[in-house]
C-alpha atoms as one frame of an Amber mdcrd trajectory, in Angstrom:
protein
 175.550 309.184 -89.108 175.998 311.748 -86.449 174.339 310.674 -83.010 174.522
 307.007 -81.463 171.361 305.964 -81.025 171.860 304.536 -77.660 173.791 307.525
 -75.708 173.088 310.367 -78.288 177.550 310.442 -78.252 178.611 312.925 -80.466
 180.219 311.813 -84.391 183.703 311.962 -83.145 182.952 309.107 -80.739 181.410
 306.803 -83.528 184.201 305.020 -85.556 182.787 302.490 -89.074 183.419 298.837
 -88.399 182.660 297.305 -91.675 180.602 298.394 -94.661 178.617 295.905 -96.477
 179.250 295.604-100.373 176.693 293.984-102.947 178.210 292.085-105.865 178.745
 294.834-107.747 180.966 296.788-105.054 178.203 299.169-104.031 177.649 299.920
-100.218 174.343 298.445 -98.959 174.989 298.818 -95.319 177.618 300.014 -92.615
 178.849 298.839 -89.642 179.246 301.651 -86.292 180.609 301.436 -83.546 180.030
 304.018 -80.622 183.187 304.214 -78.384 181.166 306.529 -75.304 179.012 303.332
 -74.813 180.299 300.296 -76.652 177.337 300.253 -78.924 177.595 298.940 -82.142
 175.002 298.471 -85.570 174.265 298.464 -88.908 172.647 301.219 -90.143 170.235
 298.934 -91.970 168.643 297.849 -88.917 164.844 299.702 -87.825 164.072 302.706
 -86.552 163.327 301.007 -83.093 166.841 300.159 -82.118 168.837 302.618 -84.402
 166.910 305.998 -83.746 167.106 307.427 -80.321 163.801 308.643 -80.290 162.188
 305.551 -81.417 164.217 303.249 -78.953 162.857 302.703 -76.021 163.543 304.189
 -73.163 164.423 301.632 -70.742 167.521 300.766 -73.699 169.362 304.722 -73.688
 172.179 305.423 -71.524 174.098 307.772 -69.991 177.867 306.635 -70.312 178.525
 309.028 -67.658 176.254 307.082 -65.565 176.662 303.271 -64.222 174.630 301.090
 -66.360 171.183 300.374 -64.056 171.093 296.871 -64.467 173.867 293.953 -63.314
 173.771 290.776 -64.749 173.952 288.101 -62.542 176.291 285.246 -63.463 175.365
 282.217 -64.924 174.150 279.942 -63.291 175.441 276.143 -63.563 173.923 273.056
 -62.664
């Protein structure tokens, strides 16, 4: 691991969350977490939402940016 695939952040930024053991104690998959952007996944996940290039554009940020969208809040009837 060395980019986040969300905000390209450098490796210092990403911290491990969890790795995933089998039954026989060997690491399937791992956790990150991305601390410029609050981004986290498993490294087991596809190419489409774990490789920058392949994510789409409209999901990549800029943590140095504000995010584009706002979420309006729910809405209760």
């Amino acid at each position: 691991m060395s980019l986040c695939p969300r905000c390209q952040a450098a490796e210092e930024k990403i911290r491990v969350e969890h790795k995933g053991l089998n039954a026989q104690g060997e690491l399937v998959w791992t956790i990150f977490h991305c601390s410029a952007c609050e981004f986290t996944w498993r490294d087991s996940e596809p190419a489409t939402s774990i490789d920058y290039e392949e994510r789409e554009a409209f999901f990549r940020v800029d943590p140095e940016k504000p995010y584009p969208i706002i979420m309006p809040p729910a809405q209760y009837k």
